[in-house]
C-alpha positions in Angstrom: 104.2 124.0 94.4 103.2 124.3 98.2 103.0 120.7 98.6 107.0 120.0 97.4 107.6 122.4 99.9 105.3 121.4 102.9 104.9 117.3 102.4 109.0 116.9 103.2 108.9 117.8 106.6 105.9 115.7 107.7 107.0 113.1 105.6 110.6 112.8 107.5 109.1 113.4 110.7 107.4 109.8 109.8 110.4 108.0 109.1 111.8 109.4 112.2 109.1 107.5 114.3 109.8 104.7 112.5 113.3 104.4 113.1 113.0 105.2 116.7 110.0 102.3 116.9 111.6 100.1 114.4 115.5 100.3 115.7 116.9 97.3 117.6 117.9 99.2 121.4 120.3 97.6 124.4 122.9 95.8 123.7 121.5 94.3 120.5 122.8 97.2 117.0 121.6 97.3 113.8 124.8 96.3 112.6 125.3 93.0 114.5 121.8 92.1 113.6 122.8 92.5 109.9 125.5 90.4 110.4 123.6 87.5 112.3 121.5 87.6 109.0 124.1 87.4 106.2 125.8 84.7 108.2 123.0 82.7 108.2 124.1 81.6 104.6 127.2 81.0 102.8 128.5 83.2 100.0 127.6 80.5 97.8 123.8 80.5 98.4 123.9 84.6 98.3 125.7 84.3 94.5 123.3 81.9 93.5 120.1 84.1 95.0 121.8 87.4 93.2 121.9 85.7 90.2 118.6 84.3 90.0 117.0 87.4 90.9 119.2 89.5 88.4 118.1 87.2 85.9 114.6 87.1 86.2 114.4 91.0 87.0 116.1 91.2 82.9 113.4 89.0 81.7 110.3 90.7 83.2 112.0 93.9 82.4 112.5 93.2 78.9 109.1 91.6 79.0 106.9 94.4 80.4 109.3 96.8 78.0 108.4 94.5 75.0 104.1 95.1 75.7 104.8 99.3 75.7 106.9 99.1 73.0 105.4 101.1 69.9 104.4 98.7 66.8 
């Protein structure tokens, strides 16, 4: 019980450093980043990705579902 009340604030303290280390500073922002990477393909090639992914995250789903699965 002690630990689900101690381990959030080290744990957020953590991501804290990382977002200050990690986080783009000047005149560079996250957002703009982002952007400069989802423009770097069309909306074609990100439908097509999705989809792929979508459908191979179903069959390993079902898959790794299908070996638990009581007999």
């Amino acid at each position: 019980m002690a630990a689900a009340i101690t381990m959030p604030i080290p744990i957020t303290l953590a991501e804290a450093t990382m977002a200050v280390i990690i986080l783009p500073t000047g005149d560079r922002s996250l957002l703009n980043l982002i952007r400069s990477h989802l423009s770097s393909r069309n909306a074609g090639s990100w439908a097509w990705q999705i989809a792929v992914s979508a459908v191979a995250y179903l069959l390993l789903y079902s898959f790794f579902g299908m070996l638990i699965y009581p007999s």
